[in-house]
C-alpha positions in Angstrom: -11.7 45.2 -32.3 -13.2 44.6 -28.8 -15.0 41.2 -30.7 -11.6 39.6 -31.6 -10.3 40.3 -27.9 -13.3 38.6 -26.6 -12.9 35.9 -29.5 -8.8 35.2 -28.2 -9.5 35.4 -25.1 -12.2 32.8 -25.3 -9.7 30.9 -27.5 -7.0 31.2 -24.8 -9.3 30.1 -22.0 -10.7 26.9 -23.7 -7.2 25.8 -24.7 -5.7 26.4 -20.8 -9.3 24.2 -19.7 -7.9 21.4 -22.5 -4.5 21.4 -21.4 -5.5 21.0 -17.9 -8.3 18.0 -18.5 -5.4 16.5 -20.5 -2.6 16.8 -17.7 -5.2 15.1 -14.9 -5.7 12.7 -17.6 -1.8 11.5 -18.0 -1.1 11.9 -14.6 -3.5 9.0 -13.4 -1.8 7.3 -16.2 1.6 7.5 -15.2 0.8 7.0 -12.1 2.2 8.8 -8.3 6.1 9.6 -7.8 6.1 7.2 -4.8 6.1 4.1 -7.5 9.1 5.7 -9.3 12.2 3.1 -9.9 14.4 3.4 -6.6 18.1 3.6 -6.2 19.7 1.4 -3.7 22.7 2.6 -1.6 25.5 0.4 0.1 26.3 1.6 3.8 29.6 1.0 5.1 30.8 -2.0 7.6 29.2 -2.5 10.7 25.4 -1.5 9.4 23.6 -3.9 10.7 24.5 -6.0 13.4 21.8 -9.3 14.4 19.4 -11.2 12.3 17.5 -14.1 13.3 18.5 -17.6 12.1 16.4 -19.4 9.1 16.9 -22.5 6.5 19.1 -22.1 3.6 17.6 -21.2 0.4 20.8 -21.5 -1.8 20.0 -22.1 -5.2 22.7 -23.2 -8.0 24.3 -20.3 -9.3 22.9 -19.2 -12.3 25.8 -17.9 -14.8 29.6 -17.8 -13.5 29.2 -16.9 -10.2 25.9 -15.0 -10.2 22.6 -15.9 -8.2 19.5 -14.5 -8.0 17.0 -14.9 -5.2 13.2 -13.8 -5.9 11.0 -13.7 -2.9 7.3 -11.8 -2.7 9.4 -8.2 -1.5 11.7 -8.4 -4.9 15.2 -9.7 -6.3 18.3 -9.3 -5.4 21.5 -10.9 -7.4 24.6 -12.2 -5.8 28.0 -12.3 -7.6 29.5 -15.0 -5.4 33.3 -15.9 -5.4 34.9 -18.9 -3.6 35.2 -17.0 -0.4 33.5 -13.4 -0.8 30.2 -11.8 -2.7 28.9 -8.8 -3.6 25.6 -7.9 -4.2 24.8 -6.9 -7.8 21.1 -5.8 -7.5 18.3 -4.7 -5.4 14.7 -4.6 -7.1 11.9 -3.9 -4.9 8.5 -5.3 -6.1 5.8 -2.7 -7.2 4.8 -1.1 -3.6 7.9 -2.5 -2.0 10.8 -0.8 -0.3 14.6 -1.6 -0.2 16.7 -1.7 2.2 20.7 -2.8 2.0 23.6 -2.9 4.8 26.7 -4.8 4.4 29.8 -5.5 6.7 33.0 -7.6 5.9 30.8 -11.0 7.0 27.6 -10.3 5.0 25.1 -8.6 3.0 21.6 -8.0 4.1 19.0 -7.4 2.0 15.3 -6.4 3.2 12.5 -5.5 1.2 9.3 -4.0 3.4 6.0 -3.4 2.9 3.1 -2.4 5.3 4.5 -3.7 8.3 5.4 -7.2 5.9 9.4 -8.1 5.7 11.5 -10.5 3.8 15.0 -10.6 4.2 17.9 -12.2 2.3 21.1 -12.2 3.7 24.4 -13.5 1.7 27.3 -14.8 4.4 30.7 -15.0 3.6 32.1 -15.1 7.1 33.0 -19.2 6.2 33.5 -20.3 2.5 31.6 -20.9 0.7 29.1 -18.2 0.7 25.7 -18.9 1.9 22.4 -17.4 1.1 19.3 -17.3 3.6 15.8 -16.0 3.4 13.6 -15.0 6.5 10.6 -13.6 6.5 
């Protein structure tokens, strides 16, 4: 009896070993929770209150209404009506953080990284709406 204790117990203590090689194995895989999909949140009015002034980058809208800007920092896509917008999305490039504030004038977008920043900011403060990168 004492040799099939030693036998399970032997059993029990390679499988735990093989669990645990496998787990380090998937989690280099899948990679840290820091590069995990993130969720963008829209402050109320009055969030952010100068930016610096830059060119236009307004592209043709792309769909009824909808634009999207891609800079190095990620995408973000405007809905944009004949005298307001609203921002539709905020994707952050891999290693990139989001950032969103919004008043009754404008929508600022900035993605950061490492002391880096891009900013796109939609302005509906005077039709039509305008779109501007800084970075």
């Amino acid at each position: 009896m004492a040799v099939r204790v030693r036998n399970a117990l032997g059993w029990v203590a390679a499988t735990c070993l093989a669990a645990g090689v496998a787990w380090l194995g998937v989690r280099g895989v899948l990679g840290p929770p820091e590069n995990a999909p993130q969720a963008v949140s829209l402050p109320g009015p009055g969030a952010d209150a100068g930016l610096p002034e830059a060119s236009s980058t307004r592209r043709p809208p792309q769909g009824p209404g909808g634009q999207t800007v891609a800079t190095v920092g990620g995408e973000a896509v405007f809905d944009l009506g004949p005298v307001t917008a609203r921002l539709l999305s905020a994707t952050p490039a891999r290693g990139w953080e989001v950032d969103v504030a919004q008043d009754e004038r404008r929508i600022r977008v900035r993605f950061t990284q490492d002391g880096q920043s891009v900013t796109v900011v939609c302005s509906f403060a005077q039709p039509p709406p305008t779109i501007r990168t800084y970075r």
